[in-house]
C-alpha positions as CSV (number, residue, x, y, z in Angstrom):
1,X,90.5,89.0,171.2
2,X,91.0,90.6,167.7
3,X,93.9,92.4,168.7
4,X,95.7,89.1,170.1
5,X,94.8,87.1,167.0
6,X,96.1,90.1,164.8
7,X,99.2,90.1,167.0
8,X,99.3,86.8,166.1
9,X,99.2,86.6,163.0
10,X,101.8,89.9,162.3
11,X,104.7,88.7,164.5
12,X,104.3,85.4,162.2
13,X,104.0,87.1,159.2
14,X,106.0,90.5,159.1
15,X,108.2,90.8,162.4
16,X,111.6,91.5,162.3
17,X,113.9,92.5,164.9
18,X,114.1,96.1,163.2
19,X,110.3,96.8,164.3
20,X,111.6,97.5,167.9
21,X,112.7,100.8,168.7
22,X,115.0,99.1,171.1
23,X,116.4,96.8,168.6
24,X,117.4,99.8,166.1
25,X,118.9,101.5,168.9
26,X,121.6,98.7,169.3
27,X,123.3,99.3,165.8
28,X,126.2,101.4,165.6
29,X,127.7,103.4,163.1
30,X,131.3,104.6,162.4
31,X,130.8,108.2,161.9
32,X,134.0,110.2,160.7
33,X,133.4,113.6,162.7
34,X,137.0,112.8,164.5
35,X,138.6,113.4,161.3
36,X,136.3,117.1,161.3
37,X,138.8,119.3,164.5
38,X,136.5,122.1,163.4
39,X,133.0,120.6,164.1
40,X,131.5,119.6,167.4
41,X,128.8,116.5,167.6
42,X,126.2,115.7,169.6
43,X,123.7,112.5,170.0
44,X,120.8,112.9,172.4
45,X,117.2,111.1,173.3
46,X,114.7,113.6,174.4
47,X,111.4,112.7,175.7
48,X,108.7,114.5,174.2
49,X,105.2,115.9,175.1
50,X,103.7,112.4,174.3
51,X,106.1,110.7,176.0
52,X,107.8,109.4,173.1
53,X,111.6,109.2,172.8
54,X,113.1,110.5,170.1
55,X,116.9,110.5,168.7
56,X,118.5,113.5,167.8
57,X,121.8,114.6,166.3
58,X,123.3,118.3,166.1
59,X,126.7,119.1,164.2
60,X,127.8,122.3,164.8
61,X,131.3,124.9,163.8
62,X,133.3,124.2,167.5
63,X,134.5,128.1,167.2
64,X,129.9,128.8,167.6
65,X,130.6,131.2,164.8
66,X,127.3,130.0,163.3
67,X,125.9,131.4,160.3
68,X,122.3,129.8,160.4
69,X,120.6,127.1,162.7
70,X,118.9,124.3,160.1
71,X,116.6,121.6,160.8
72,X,116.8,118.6,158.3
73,X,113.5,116.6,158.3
74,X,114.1,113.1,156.9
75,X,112.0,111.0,153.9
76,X,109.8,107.9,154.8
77,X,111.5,104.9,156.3
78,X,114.9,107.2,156.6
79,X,117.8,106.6,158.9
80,X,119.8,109.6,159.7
81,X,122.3,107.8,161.4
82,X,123.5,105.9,158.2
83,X,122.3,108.9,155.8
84,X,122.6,112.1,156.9
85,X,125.6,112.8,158.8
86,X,127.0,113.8,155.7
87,X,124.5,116.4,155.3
88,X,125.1,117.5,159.0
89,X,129.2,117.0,158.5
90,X,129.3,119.7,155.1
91,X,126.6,122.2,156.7
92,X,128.9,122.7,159.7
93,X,132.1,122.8,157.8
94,X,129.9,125.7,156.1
95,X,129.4,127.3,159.0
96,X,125.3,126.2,159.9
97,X,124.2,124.6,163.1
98,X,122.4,121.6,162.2
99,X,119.6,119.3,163.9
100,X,118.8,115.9,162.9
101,X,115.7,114.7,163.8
102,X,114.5,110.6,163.5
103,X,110.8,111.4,163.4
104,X,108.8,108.5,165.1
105,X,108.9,105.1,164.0
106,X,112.6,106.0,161.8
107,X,115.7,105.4,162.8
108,X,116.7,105.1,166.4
109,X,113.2,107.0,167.5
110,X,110.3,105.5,169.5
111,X,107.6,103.5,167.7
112,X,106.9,100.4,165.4
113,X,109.6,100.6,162.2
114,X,108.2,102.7,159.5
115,X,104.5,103.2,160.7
116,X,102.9,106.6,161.0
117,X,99.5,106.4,162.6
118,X,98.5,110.3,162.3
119,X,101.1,112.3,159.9
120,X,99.4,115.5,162.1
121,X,101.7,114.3,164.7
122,X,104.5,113.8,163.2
123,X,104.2,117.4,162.0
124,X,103.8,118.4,165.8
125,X,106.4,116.4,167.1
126,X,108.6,118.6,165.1
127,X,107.4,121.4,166.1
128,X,108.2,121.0,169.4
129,X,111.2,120.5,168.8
130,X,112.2,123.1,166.9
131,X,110.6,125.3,169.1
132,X,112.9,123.6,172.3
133,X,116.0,124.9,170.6
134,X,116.6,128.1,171.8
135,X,120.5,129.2,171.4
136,X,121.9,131.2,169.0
137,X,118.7,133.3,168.9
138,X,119.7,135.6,166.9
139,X,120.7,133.1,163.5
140,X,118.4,132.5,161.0
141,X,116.4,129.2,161.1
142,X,115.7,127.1,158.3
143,X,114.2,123.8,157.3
144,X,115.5,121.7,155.1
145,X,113.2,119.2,153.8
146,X,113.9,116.0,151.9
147,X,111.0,113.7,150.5
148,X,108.0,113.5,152.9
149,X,110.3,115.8,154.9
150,X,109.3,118.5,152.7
151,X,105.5,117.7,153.0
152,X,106.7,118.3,156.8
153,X,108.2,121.2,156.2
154,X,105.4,122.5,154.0
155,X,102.5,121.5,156.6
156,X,104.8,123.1,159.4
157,X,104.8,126.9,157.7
158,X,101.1,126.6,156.6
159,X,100.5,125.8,160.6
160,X,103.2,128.1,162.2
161,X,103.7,130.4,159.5
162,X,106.8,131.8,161.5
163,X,108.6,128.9,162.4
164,X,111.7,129.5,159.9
165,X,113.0,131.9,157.6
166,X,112.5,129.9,155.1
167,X,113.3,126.5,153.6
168,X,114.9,124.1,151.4
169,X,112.8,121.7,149.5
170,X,114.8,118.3,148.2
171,X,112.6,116.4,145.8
172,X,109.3,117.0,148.5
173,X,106.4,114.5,148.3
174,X,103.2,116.6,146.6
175,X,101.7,114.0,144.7
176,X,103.2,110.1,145.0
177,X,104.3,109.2,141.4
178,X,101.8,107.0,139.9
179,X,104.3,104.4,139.3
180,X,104.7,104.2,143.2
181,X,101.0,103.8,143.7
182,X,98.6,100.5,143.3
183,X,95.5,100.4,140.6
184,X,92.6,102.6,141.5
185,X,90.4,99.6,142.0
186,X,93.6,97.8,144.3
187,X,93.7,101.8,146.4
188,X,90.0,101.5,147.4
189,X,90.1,97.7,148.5
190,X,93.6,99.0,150.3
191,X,92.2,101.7,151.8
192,X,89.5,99.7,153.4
193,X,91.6,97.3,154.7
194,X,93.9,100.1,156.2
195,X,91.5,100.5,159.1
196,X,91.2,97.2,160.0
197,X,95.0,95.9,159.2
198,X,97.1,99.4,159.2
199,X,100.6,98.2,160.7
200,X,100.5,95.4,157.4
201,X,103.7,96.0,155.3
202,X,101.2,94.8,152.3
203,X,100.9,98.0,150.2
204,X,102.0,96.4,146.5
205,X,104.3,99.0,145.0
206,X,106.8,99.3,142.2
207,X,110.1,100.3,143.6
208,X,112.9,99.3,145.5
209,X,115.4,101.0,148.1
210,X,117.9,101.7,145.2
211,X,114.9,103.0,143.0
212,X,115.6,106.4,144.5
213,X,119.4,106.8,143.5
214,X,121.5,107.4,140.7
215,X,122.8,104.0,139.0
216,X,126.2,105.4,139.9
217,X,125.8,104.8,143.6
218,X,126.6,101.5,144.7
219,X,123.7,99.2,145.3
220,X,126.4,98.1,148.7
221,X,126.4,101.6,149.8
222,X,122.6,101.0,149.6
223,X,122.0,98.1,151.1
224,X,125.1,97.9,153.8
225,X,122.6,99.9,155.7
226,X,121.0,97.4,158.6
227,X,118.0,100.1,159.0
228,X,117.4,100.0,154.9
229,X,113.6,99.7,155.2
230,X,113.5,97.2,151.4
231,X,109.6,96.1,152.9
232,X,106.3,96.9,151.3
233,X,104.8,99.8,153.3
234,X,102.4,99.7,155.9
235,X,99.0,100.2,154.9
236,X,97.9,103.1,157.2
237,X,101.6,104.6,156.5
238,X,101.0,105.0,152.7
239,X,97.3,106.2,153.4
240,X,98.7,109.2,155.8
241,X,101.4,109.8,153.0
242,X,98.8,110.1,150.2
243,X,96.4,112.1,152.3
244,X,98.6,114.7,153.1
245,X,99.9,114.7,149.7
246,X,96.3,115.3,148.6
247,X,96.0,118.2,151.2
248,X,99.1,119.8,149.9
249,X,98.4,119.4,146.1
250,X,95.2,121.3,147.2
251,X,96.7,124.8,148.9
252,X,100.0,124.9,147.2
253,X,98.3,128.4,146.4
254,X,99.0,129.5,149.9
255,X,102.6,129.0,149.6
256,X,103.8,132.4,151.4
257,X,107.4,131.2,152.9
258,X,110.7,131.8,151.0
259,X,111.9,128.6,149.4
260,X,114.2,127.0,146.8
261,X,112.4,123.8,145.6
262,X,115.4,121.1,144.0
263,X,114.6,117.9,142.0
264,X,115.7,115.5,139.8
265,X,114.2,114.9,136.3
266,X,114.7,111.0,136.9
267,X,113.1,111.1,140.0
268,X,110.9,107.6,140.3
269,X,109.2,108.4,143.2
270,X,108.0,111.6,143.5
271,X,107.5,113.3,140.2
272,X,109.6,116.8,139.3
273,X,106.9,118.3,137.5
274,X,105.0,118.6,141.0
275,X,107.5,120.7,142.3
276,X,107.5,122.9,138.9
277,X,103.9,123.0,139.8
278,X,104.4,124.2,143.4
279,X,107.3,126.8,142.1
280,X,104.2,128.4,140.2
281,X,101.0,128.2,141.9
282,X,103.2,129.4,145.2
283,X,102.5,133.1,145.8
284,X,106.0,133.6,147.5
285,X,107.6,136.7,147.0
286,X,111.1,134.6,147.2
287,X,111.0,131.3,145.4
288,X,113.0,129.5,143.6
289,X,113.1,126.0,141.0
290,X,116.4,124.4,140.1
291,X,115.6,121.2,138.3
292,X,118.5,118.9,137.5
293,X,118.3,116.4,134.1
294,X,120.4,113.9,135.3
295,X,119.5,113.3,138.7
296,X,117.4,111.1,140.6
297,X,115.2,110.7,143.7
298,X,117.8,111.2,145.9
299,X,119.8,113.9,145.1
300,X,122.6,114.2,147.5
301,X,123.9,110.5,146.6
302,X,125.6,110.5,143.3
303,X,127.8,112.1,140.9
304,X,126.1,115.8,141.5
305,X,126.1,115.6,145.1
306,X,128.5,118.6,144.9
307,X,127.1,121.0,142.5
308,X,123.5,120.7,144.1
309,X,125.3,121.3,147.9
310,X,126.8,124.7,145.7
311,X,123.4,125.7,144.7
312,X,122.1,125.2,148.1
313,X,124.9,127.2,150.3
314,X,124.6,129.9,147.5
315,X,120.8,130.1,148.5
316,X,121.7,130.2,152.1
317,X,124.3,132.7,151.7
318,X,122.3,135.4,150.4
319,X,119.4,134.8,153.0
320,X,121.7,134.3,156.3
């Protein structure tokens, strides 16, 4: 009875078209990898363990010269479709096999828009895949992880401490900036409320899609996306997010995987200083901290798209 009345009362509420996998699924995008003779592409579902379907892309050097095989793992509410062919396009014409996975609940992937139920899942869904790709054995693996993706990331090597060779960290979620979070005394009432309402888009929070990028970008580029997620977040979402944040803030002292840790010092959303903090309380024997002053959440849209993509391939180049 509860669970029809809260049916209920969501699809009057907060449902839109986008909160079906099956409605996501039915947008298409113009990519440009025609105008790429040198790179092959490849879209896929594959059904997992759980029986969950997820959406995958891989852009890969046609000639299977490959210098490394990365794994991008995607922020909260991202679409790779829209965002991240770009990153998989430049990679490739690099030389790197790359794989694009839409974790559940993002992008053309299984599962109500935007929700994560368990973030220990997520983490394992990922694993599983990662572990399914098995050519080019003998390249390299890394993981390249963008906003919660480096939280992934992070969670993965403290799990399966030989999963990659090491890893890229773009602006990764530690600690959720304080101007992204709701009063204590608002947190606790959320909280509670989480457990009884957790797929409610009702989490009051002080940013926008366009919060994340660099005035520069067009707020059209933005918002031209049909999968731009511009909703409050779901209530047992943000709880998994600053739970695992927590749980990371706590063992960044374990840290033992190689990494390069980038962010931007106008970052609104997750703070640099968190990652200055990982760079030092990480007990890697290779690690390194580039921080950029005039860059924001998301780095790789904007003005210095190109020198942080240099700083990145040089990092690759001397561990491939």
């Amino acid at each position: 009875m509860f669970q029809t009345i809260y049916n209920l009362i969501y699809n009057f509420l907060f449902y839109t078209q986008y909160d079906e996998a099956k409605n996501r699924r039915n947008i298409n995008y113009s990519y440009p990898i025609n105008l790429y003779s040198t790179i092959s592409y490849i879209e896929q579902y594959i059904i997992n363990s759980r029986n969950i379907k997820l959406y995958y892309q891989k852009f890969c050097p046609k000639n299977n010269n490959i210098i490394s095989k990365i794994f991008f793992l995607h922020g909260y509410s991202a679409n790779n479709s829209y965002w991240a062919t770009n990153y998989g396009i430049k990679l490739a014409e690099k030389g790197h096999c790359v794989y694009i996975l839409d974790a559940e609940g993002h992008g053309k992937s299984d599962g109500l828009w935007a929700y994560i139920d368990d973030f220990s899942i997520l983490v394992e869904d990922y694993y599983e895949f990662i572990n399914s790709i098995n050519e080019f054995p003998n390249a390299k693996s890394f993981l390249w992880g963008e906003s919660m993706g480096g939280a992934t990331t992070i969670q993965l090597f403290r799990k399966y401490p030989n999963i990659a060779s090491g890893a890229i960290l773009i602006a990764p979620m530690i600690k959720i900036s304080n101007d992204a979070k709701p009063s204590k005394s608002l947190e606790n009432i959320l909280i509670w409320l989480s457990h009884y309402l957790p797929t409610w888009p009702i989490l009051p929070n002080n940013t926008q899609p366009h919060s994340g990028f660099h005035p520069l970008v067009s707020r059209n580029i933005i918002y031209d996306n049909p999968l731009c997620y511009d909703r409050k977040p779901r209530l047992r979402t943000a709880l998994q997010l600053y739970n695992i944040s927590c749980e990371i803030e706590k063992n960044l002292h374990t840290i033992l995987f190689p990494f390069i840790v980038i962010h931007g010092k106008k970052d609104k959303l997750t703070e640099w200083q968190h990652s200055k903090i990982l760079y030092h309380k990480a007990i890697s024997d290779d690690k390194e901290i580039i921080l950029y002053d005039e860059c924001y959440h998301c780095l790789l849209e904007g003005p210095y798209q190109e020198i942080i993509y240099e700083d990145i391939y040089n990092w690759l180049q001397i561990r491939t």
